[in-house]
DSSP file (Angstrom, degrees, kcal/mol; ACC not computed):
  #  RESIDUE AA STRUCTURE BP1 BP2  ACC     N-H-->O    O-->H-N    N-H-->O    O-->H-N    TCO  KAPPA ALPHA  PHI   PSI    X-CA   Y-CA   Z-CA
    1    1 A X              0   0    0      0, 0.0     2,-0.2     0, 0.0     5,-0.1   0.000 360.0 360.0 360.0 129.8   73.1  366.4  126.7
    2    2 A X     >  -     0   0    0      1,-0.1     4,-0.8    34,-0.1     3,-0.2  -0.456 360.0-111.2 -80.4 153.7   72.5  365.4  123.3
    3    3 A X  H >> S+     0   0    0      1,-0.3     4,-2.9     2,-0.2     3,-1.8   0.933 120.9  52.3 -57.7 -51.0   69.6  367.2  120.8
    4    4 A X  H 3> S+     0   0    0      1,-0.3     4,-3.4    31,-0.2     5,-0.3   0.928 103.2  48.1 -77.1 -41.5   67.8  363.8  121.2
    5    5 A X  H 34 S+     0   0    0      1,-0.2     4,-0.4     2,-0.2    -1,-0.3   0.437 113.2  57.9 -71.7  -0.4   67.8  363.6  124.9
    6    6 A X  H <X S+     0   0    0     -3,-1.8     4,-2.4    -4,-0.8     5,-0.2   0.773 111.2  36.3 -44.5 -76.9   66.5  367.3  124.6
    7    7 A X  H  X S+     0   0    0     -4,-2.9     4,-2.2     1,-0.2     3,-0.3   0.976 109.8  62.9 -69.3 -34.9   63.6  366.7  122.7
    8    8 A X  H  X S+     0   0    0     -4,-3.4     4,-1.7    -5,-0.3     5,-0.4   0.990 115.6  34.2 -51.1 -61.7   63.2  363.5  124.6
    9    9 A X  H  > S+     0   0    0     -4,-0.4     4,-1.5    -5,-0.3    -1,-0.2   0.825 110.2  60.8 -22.9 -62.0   62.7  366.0  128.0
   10   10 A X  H  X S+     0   0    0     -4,-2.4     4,-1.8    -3,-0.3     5,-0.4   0.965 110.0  42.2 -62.6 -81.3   61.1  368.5  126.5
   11   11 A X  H  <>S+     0   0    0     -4,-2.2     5,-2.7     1,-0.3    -1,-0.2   0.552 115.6  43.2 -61.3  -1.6   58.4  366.2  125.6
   12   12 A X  H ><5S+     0   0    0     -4,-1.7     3,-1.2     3,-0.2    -1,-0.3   0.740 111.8  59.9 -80.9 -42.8   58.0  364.2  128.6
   13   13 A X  H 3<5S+     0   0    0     -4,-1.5    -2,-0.2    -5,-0.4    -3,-0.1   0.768 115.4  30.9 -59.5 -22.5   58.3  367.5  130.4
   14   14 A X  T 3<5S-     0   0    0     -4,-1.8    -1,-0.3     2,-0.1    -3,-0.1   0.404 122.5-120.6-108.6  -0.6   55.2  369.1  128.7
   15   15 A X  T < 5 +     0   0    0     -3,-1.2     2,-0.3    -5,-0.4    -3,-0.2   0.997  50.5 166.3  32.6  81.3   53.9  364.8  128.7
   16   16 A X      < -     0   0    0     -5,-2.7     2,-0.6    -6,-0.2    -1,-0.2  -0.865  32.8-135.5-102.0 146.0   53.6  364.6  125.1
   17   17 A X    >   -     0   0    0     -2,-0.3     3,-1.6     1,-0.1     4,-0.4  -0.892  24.6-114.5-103.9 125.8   53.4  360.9  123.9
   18   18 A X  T 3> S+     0   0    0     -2,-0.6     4,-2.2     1,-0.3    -1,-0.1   0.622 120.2  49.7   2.2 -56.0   55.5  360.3  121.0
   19   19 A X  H 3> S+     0   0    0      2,-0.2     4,-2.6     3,-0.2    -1,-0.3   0.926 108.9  49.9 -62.9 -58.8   53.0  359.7  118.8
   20   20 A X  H <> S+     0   0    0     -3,-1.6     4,-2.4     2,-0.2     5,-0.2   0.950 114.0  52.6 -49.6 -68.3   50.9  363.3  120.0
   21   21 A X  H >> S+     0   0    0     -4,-0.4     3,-3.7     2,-0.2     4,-1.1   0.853 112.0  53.8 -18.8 -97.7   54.8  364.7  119.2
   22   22 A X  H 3X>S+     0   0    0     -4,-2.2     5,-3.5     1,-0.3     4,-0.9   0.485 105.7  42.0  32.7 -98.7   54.2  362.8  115.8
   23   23 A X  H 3<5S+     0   0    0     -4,-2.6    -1,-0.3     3,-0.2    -2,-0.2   0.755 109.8  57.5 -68.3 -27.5   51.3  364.0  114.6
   24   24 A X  H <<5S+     0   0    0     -3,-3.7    -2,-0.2    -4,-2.4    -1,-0.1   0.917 118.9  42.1 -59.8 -47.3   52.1  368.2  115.6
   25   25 A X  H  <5S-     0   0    0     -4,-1.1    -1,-0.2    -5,-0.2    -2,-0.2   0.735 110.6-126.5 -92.4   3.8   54.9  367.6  113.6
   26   26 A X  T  <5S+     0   0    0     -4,-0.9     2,-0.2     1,-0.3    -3,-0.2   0.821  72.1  93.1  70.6  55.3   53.7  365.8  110.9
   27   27 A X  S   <S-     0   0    0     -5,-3.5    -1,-0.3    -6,-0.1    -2,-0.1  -0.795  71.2 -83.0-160.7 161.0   56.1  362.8  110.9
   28   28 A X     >  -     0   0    0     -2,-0.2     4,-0.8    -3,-0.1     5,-0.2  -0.257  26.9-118.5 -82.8 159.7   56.1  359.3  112.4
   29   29 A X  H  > S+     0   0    0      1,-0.2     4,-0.7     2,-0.2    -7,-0.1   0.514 108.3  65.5-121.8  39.5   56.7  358.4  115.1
   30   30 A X  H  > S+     0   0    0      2,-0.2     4,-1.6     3,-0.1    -1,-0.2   0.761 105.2  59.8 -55.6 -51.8   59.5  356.0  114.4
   31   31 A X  H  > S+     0   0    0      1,-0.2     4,-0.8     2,-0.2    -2,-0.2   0.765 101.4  47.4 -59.7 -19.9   61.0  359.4  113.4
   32   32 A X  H >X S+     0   0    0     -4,-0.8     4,-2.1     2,-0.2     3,-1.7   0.943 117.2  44.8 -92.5 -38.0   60.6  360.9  116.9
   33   33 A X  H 3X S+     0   0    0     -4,-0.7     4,-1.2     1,-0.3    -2,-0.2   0.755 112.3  53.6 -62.1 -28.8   62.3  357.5  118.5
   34   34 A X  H 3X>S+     0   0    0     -4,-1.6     4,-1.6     2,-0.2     5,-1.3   0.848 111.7  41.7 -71.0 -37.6   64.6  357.8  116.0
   35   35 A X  H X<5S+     0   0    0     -3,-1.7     3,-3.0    -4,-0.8    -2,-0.3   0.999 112.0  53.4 -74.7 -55.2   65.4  361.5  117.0
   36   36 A X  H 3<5S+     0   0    0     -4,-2.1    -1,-0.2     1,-0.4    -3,-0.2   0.880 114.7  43.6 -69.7 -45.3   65.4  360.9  120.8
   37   37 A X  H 3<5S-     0   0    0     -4,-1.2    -1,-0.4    -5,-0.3    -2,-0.3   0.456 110.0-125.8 -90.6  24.5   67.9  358.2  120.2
   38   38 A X  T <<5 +     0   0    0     -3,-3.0    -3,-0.2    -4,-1.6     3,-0.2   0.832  67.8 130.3  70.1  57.3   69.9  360.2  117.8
   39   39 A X  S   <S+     0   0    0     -5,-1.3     2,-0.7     1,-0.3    -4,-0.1   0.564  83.4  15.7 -59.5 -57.0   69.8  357.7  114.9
   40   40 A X  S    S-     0   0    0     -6,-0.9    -2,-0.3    -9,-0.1    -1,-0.3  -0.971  84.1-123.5-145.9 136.1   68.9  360.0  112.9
   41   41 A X        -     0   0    0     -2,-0.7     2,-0.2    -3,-0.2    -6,-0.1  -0.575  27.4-119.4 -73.0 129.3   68.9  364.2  113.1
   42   42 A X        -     0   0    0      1,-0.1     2,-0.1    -2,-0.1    -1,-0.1  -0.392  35.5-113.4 -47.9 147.4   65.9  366.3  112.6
   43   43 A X     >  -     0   0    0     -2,-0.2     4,-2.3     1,-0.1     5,-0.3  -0.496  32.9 -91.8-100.3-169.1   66.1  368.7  109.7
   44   44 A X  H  > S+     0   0    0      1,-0.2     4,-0.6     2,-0.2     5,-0.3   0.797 128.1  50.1 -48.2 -89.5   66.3  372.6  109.8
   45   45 A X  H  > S+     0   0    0      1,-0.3     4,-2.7     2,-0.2    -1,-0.2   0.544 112.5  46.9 -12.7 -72.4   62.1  372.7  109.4
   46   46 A X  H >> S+     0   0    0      2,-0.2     4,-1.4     1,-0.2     3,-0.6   0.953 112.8  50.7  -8.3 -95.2   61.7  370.1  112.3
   47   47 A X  H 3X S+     0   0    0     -4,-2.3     4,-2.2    -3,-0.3    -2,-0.2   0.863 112.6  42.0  -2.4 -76.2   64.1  372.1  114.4
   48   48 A X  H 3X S+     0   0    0     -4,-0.6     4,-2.2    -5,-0.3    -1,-0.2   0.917 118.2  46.7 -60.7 -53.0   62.5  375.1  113.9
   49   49 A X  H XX S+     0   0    0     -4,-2.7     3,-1.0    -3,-0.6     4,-0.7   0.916 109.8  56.4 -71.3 -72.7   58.6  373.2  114.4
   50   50 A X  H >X S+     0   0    0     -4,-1.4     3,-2.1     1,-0.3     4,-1.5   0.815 111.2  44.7 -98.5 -83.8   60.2  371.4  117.6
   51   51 A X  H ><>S+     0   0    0     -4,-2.2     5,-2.2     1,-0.3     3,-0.9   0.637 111.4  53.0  -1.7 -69.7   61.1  375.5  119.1
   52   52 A X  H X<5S+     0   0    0     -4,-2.2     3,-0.5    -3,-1.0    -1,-0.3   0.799 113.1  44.7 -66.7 -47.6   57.9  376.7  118.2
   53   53 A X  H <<5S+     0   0    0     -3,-2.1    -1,-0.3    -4,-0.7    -2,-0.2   0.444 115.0  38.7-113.8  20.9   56.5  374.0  120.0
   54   54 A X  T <<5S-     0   0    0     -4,-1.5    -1,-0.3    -3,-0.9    -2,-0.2   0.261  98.5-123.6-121.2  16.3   58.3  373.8  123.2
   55   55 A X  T < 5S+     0   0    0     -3,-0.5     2,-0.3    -4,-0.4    -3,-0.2   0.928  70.8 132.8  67.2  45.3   58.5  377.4  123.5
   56   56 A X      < -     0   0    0     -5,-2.2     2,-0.3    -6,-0.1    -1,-0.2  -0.893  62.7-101.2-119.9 159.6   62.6  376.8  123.8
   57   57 A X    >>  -     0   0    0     11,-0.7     4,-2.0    -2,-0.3     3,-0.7  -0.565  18.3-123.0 -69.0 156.0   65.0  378.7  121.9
   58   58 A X  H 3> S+     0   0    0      1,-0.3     4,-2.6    -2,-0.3     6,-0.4   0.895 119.1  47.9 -68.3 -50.6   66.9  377.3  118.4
   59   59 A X  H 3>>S+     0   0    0      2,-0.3     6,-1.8     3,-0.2     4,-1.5   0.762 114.6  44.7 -78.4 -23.9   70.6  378.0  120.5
   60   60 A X  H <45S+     0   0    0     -3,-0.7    -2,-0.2     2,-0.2    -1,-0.2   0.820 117.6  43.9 -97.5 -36.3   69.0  376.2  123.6
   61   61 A X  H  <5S+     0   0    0     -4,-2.0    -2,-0.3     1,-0.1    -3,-0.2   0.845 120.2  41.9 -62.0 -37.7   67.6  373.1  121.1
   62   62 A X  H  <5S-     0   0    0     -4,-2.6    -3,-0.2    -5,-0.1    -2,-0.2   0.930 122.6-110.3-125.1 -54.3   71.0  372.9  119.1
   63   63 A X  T  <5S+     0   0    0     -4,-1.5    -3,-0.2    -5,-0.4    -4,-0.1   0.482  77.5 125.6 130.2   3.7   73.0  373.3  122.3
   64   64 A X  S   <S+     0   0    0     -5,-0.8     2,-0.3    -6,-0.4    -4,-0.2   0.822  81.1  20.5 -57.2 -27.4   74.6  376.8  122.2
   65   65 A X  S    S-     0   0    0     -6,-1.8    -2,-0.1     1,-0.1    -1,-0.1  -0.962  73.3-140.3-148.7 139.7   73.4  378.0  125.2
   66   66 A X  S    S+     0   0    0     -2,-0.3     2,-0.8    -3,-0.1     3,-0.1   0.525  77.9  86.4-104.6  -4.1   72.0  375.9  128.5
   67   67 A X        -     0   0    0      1,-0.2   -10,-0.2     2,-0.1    -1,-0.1  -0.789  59.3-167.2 -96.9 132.2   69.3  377.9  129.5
   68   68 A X        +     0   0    0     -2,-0.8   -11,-0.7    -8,-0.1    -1,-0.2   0.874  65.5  63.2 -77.8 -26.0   66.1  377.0  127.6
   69   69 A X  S    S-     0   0    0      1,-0.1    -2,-0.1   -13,-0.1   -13,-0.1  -0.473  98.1 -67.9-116.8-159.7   64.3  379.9  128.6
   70   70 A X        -     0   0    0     -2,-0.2     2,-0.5     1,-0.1    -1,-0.1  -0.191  41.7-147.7 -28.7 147.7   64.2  384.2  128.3
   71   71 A X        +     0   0    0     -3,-0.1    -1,-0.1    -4,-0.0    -4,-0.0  -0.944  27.3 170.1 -83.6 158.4   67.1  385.4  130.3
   72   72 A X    >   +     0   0    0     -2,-0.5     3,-2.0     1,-0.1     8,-0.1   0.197  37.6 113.0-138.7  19.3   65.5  388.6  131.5
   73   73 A X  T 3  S+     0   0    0      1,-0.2    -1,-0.1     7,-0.0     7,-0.0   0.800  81.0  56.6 -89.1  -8.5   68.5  389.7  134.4
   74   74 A X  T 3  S+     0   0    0      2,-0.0    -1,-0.2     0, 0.0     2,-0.2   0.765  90.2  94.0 -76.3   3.0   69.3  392.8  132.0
   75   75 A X  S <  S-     0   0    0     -3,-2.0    -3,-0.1     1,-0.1     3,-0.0  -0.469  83.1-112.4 -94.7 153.5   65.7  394.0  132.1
   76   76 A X     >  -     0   0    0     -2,-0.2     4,-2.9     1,-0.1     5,-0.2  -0.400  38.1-101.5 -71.3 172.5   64.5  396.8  134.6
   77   77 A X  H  > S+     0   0    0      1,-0.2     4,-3.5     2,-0.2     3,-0.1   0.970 119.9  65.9 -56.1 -51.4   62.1  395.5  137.3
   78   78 A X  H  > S+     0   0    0      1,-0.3     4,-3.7     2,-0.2    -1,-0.2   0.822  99.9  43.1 -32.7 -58.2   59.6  397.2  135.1
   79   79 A X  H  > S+     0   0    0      2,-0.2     4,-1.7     1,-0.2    -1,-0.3   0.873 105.8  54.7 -53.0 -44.7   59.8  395.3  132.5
   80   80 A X  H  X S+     0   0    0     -4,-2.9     4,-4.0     2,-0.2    -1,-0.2   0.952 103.8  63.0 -61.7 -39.0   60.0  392.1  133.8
   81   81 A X  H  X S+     0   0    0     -4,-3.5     4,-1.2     1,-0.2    -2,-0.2   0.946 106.0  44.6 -42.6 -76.7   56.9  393.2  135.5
   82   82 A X  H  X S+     0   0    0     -4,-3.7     4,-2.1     1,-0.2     5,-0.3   0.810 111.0  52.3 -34.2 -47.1   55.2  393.6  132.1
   83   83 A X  H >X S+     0   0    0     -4,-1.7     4,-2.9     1,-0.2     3,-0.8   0.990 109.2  52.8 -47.9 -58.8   56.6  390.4  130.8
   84   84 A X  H 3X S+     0   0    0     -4,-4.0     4,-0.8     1,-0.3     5,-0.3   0.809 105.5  50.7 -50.7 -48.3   55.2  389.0  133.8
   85   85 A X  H 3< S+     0   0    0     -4,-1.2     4,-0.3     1,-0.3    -1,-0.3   0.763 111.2  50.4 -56.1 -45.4   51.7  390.4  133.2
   86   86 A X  H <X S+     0   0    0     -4,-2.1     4,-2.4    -3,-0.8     3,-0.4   0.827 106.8  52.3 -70.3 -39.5   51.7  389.0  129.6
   87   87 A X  H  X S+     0   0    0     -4,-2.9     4,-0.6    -5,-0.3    -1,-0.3   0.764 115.3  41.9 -66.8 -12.6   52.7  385.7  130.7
   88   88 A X  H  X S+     0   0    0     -4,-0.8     4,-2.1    -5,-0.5    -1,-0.2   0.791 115.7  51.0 -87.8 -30.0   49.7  385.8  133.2
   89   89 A X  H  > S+     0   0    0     -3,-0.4     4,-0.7    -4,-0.3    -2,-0.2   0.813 113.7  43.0 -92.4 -29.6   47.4  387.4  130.5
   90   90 A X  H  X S+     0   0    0     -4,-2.4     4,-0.9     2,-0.2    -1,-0.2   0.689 111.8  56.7 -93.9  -4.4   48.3  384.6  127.8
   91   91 A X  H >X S+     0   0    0     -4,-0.6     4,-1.0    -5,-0.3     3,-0.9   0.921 106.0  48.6 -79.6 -34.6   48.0  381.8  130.4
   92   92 A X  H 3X S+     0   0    0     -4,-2.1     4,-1.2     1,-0.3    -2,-0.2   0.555 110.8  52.6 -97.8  19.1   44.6  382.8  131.2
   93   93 A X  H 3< S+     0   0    0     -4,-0.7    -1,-0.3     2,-0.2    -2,-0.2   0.665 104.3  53.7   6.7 -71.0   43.7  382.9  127.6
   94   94 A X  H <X>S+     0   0    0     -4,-0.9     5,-3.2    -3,-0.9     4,-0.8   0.487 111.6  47.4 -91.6 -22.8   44.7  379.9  127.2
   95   95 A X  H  <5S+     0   0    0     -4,-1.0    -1,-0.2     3,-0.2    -2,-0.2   0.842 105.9  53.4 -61.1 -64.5   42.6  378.9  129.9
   96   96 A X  T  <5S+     0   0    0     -4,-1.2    -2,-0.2     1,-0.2    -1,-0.2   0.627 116.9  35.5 -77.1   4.0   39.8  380.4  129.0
   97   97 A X  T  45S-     0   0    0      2,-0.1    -1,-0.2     0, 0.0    -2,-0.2   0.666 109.5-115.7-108.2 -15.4   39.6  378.8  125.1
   98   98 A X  T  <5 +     0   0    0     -4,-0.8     2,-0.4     1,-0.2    -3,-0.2   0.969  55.0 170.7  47.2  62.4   41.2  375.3  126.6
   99   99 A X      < +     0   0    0     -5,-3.2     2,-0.3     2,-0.0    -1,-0.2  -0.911   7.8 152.5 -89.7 134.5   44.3  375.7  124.5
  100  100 A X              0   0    0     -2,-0.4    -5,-0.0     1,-0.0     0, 0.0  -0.980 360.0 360.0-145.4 152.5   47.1  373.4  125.2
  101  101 A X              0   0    0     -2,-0.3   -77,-0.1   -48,-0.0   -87,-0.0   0.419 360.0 360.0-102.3 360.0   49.9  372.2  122.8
């Protein structure tokens, strides 16, 4: 899979419209149509903005590595429990302010 057909995913998957994309990143959105058909490469800063806001790792964006999120099978049960809690505790957060990206 190519980095544009990535971000192209990634933003359908979360249903960003190009344009929405766009404006978070502060770029046109010729440029994101450009990226998703891989005319033309984001640069590092992009990259990095594109992570941040599909909560994927840089090695999962760029194509190192295929899983896009945590792997967590070396943590004890415990832990994952905590992670779990915090993922429970920042969803309803997120909930309660109506944040969404």
């Amino acid at each position: 899979m190519t980095l544009g057909d990535k971000i192209k995913n990634l933003r359908i998957g979360k249903k960003y419209t190009q344009t929405f994309l766009a404006k978070e990143l502060g770029i046109t959105k010729a440029m994101i149509s450009a990226y998703e058909k891989n005319t033309r490469k984001p640069s590092t800063n992009i990259i990095l903005k594109l992570c941040d806001l599909f909560n994927v790792s840089l090695d999962y964006l760029l194509g190192k590595e295929n899983d896009k999120y945590l792997n967590i099978s070396s943590l004890t049960d415990n832990q994952i429990k905590i992670i779990n809690s915090l993922i429970t505790e920042f969803k309803n957060n997120n909930k309660k302010h109506n944040f969404t990206l």
